[in-house]
N, C-alpha and C positions, 0 to 999 in steps of 0.2 A: 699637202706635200709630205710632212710628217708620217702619217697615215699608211701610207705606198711605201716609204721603206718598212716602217714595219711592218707590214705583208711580206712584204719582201724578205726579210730575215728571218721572220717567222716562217715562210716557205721554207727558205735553207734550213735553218735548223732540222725543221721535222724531217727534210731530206738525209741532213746527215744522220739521226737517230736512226732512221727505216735502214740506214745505210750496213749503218753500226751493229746493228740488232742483224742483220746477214748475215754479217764475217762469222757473229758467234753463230748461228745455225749451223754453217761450215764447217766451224771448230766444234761445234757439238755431230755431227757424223762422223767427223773423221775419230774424234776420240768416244762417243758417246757417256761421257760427262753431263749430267745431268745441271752440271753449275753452267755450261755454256749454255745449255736452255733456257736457266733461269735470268742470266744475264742477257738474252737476247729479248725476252718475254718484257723486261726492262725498260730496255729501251724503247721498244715498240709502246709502252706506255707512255713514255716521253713523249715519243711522236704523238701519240695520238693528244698529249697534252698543246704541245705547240702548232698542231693542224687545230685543234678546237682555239685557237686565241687568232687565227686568219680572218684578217676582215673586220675583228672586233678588237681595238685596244682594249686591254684588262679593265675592268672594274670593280668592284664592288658587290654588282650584283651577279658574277659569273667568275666567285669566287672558288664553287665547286671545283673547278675544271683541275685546281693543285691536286685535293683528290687523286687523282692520277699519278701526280709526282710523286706524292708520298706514296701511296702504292707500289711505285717500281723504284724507290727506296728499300722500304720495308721488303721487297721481295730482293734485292740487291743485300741485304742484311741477311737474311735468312738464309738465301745460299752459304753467302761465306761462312754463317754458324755452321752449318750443314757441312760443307767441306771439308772445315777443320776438327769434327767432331769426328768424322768416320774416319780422319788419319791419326790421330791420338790414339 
């Protein structure tokens, strides 16, 4: 029983990231700001973090999958250095 919600929230999530990770595609056209790409490329990490935990609660042994998080962290950090350096 346990199991099935989180599939289930594990679904939602990765939807709202795929989600999230849009808006900024839209907001990077319309302005082509290179940080709204990096912020959407982000989130799409995310997702693809919380799609790889469907089906499987976390363990141990499918520890890599953070990997990713930190990824669209670190690429989350980088923009903003990046941002803030070309308006100085």
């Amino acid at each position: 029983m346990l199991a099935s919600y989180y599939v289930f929230f594990s679904g939602a999530i990765a939807m709202g990231f795929a989600v999230a990770g849009l808006f900024f595609v839209r907001f990077w056209r319309r302005t082509g700001d290179r940080f709204f790409l990096a912020f959407a490329g982000a989130f799409w990490l995310l997702m693809l973090q919380a799609a790889t935990a469907l089906g499987n609660i976390p363990d141990e042994s499918r520890s890599w999958t953070y990997l990713l998080r930190l990824a669209a962290f670190i690429l989350i950090i980088v923009a903003i250095v990046l941002k803030n350096r070309r308006q100085a």
